[in-house]
C-alpha positions, 0 to 999 in steps of 0.5 A, spaced: 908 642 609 900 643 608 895 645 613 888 645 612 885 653 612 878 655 615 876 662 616 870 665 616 865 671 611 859 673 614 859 667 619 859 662 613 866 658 613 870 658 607 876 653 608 882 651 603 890 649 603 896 653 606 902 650 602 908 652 607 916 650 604 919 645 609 924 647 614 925 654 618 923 660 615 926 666 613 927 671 618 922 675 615 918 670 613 916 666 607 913 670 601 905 667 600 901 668 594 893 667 595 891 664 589 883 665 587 879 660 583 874 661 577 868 660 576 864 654 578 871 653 579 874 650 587 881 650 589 884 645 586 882 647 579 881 643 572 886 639 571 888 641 578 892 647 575 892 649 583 894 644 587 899 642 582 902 649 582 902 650 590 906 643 590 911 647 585 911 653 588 912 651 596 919 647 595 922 653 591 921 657 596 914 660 595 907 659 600 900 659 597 894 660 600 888 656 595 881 656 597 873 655 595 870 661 595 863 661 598 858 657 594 863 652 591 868 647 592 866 645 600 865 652 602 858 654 605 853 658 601 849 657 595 852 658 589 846 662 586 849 666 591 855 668 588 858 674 586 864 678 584 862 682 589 861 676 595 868 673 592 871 681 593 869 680 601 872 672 600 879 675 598 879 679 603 879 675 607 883 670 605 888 674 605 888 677 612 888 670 614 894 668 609 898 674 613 896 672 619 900 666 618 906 663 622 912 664 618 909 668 613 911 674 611 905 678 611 908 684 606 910 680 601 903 676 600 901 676 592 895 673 589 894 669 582 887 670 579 885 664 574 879 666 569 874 670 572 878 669 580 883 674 576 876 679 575 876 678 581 884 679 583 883 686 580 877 688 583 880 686 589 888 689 589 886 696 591 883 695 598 889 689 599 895 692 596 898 685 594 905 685 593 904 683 586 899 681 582 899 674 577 893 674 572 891 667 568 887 668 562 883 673 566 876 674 565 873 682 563 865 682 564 863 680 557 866 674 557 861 671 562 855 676 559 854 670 554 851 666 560 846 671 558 840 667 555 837 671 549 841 677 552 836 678 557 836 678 565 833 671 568 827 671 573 830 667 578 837 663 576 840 660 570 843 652 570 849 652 567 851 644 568 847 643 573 849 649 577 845 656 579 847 662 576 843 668 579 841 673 576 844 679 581 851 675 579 849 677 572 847 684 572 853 685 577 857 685 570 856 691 566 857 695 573 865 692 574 870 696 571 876 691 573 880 694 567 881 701 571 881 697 577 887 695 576 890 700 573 889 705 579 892 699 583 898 700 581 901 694 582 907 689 579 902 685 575 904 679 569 899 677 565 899 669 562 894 667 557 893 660 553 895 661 546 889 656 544 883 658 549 876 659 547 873 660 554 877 667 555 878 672 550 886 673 548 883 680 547 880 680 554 888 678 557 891 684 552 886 689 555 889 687 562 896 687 561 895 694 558 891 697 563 896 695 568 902 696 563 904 689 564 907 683 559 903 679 557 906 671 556 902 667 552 903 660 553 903 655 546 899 650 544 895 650 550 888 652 551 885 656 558 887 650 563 893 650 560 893 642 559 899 640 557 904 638 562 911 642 558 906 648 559 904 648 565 911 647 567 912 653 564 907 656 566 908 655 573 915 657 572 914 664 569 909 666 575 914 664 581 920 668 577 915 673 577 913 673 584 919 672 587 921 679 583 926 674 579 
């Protein structure tokens, strides 16, 4: 089953996919994962590595929440607006909303970061003490420093593929530590990391896993949107395992 989601940051609208399985739910309700998108990303994601996801989890017994953050995708807000900060407040507010879902079982509500939205599940597991914590080719800061033309901070936005970046966005950056984030979470987290990804660092999803004392899968062949259809499969297979606590 999937229903449209709205909910609201700030008074901007953020809206998204509830994906439910089909059928009475558990007593207890059914587990949920919040899925969070990665930079000039939306909720379907390359490829739709998302919706693709959520339509393997639902009819296996896991619920998903994916929506845009504030300035991408069809949310409100700009996307020179955005920081990880900003995407810290939409989590949690994506998550309050996912608990508050009929038939969900709000104390086993994970989340799943892709690129820089799993920077942003880091930032985020403290204050929301998900039930685990999956992270997809995981951003660190000096991965997206590089947008930095010339090593300096712009004026006003930089235009990345006809996109404004703002430059309180980028020096936001070197103040995040997501690395001890995670660490003092203290959370259940698997790291998964494209064998081939030239996007994202494999020494930035090595940091995350060691950080959280946490395996690191690393997927053959594929690079940061996993685009292959046998590794995604796999891909999609090991998170539910692990979110399910299988």
């Amino acid at each position: 089953m999937e229903t449209f989601a709205s909910f609201r940051v700030n008074g901007q609208r953020l809206v998204g996919i509830v994906h439910l399985p089909d059928g009475p739910a558990p007593s207890t309700g059914w587990p949920l994962v919040v899925m969070l998108h990665g930079f000039m990303g939306q909720r379907s994601e390359d490829g739709r590595l998302f919706t693709l996801a959520s339509r393997f989890f639902a009819p296996r017994g896991l619920g998903s929440l994916r929506f845009d953050f504030r300035g991408c995708g069809d949310s409100d807000g700009e996307h020179e607006e955005v920081m990880m900060s900003r995407q810290v407040e939409d989590a949690v507010a994506a998550c309050a909303y996912a608990r508050a879902q009929p038939g969900v079982d709000a104390e086993r509500v994970s989340l799943l970061g892709y690129s820089t939205g799993g920077l942003v599940a880091a930032l985020s597991a403290r204050q929301l003490r998900p039930h685990r914590l999956a992270l997809w080719a995981p951003a660190l800061p000096n991965d997206l420093l590089k947008l930095l033309p010339f090593g300096t901070l712009p004026s006003t936005i930089v235009d990345v593929a006809g996109q404004g970046v703002g430059r309180p966005f980028l020096a936001e950056l070197p103040r995040l530590d997501p690395l001890e984030a995670v660490r003092v979470a203290g959370r259940d987290v698997h790291v998964f990391q494209g064998e081939k990804d030239e996007r994202v660092a494999r020494s930035s999803a090595e940091a995350y896993a060691m950080a959280a004392a946490a395996p690191l899968s690393l997927v053959p062949k594929v690079g940061h949107a996993f685009e292959k259809i046998p590794a995604r499969d796999a891909l999609y297979e090991g998170t539910l395992r692990f979110l399910q606590g299988r």
